[in-house]
C-alpha positions, 0 to 999 in steps of 0.5 A: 209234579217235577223240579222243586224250588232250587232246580226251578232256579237253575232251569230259569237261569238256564232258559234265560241264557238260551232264550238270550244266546238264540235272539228270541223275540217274544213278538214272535213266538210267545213263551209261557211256562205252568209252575208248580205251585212251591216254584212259582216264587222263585220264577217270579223273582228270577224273571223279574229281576232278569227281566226274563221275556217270558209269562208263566201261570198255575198248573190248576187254582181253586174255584173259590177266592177264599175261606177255609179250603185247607191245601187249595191256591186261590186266583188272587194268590196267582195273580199276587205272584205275577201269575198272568194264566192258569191251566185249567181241566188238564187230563191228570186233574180229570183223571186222578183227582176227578174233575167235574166239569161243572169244577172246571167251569167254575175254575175257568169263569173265575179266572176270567172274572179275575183278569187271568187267562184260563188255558182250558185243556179238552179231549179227555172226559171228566167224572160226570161227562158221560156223553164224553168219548176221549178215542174220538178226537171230534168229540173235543170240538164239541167239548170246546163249543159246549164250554165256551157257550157255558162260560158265556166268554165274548172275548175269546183273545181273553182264554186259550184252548189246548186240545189233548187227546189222552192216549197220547198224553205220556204215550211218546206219540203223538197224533199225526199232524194231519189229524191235528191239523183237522181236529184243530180245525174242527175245534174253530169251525163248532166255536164259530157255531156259538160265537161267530167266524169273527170271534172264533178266530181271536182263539188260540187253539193248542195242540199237547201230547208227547210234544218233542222238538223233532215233531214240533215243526211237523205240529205247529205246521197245522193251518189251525194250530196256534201253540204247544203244550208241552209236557216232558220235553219241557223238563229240559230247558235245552230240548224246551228252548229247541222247540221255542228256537225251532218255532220262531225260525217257521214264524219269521 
């Protein structure tokens, strides 16, 4: 709940400039940004008038297409602002507005259904999770194994997964890139359980919290770490395009 609609316009045209000035190729390393919602108009604007290289999406959707859900954003409003992801089931919606996970799959499964890409967020419990112990980070390679086979996806190149532990979330830490490097992979080894060693490797897993550019390297450096999610650092669109420039440098 940061940068309202005019600052969003100055942050693009900022990002847009940096992104132009450094040579990045979205070959290389692919640039998504969640909007808020009052934003996302302005964002579409800028990055299809500018051409901008880069996909952006909805911090969260509705589980319903439709009706007399007074307040909520349905997938069709995304998809009718350029959206091509949504962020689904991250730590706060769990947290403040207490999330089921029976929701979120919901959420999830219809923007499948509607040809977005879902970036499903585990490693913090919902509401009726109680088997669900967010202190121990093996248990978000569960969480990610139970959902996909709940959600019954036989395309996993179509959703993304980002593992974010809630202690480091704002903490200004963030997890070793050892551990991340085993929970990562941990996270593809139980989905290639459901889904076979071959699909699970069209899955793009995610790593967020407290991500910053001095410890980005470190981070994408993990054998199965595919990306960033990235929280306070990305308010700045010069600490944002660091991390991006920093990426693409270990890319080629």
């Amino acid at each position: 709940m940061n940068i309202d609609h005019k600052e969003a316009t100055l942050f693009m045209q900022k990002l847009a400039w940096l992104l132009e000035d450094h040579k990045y190729d979205a070959k290389v390393v692919e640039t998504l940004l969640f909007v808020p919602f009052t934003d996302l108009r302005s964002v579409q604007t800028l990055v299809e008038s500018d051409k901008v290289p880069v996909a952006y999406g909805g911090e969260d959707m509705s589980d319903k297409e439709s009706g007399a859900y007074t307040g909520d954003i349905s997938v069709n409003m995304l998809k009718a602002l350029g959206c091509t992801y949504v962020l689904i089931g991250h730590s706060e919606r769990r947290k403040y507005h207490h999330e089921t996970v029976e929701l979120i799959l919901a959420k999830t499964k219809l923007a499948l259904d509607q040809g977005l890409t879902p970036v499903l967020c585990v490693g913090d419990v919902s509401v009726d999770d109680t088997e669900g112990n967010p202190e121990d980070f093996t248990y978000s390679a569960t969480q990610a194994a139970r959902d996909i086979e709940r959600l019954g996806v036989t395309d996993l190149s179509k959703i993304v997964i980002a593992w974010e532990p809630a202690a480091a979330i704002g903490s200004g830490s963030a997890v070793e890139p050892e551990e991340i490097a085993k929970i990562t992979k941990l996270i593809r080894s139980k989905v290639a359980e459901v889904v076979g060693e071959a699909e699970a490797e069209k899955l793009r897993i995610l790593y967020g919290g407290s991500v910053n550019k001095n410890l980005s390297r470190g981070i994408m450096a993990a054998e199965d770490c595919d990306g960033l999610l990235i929280g306070g650092a990305s308010l700045d669109p010069i600490h944002f395009e660091t991390i991006i420039r920093l990426t693409q440098a270990d890319a080629v």
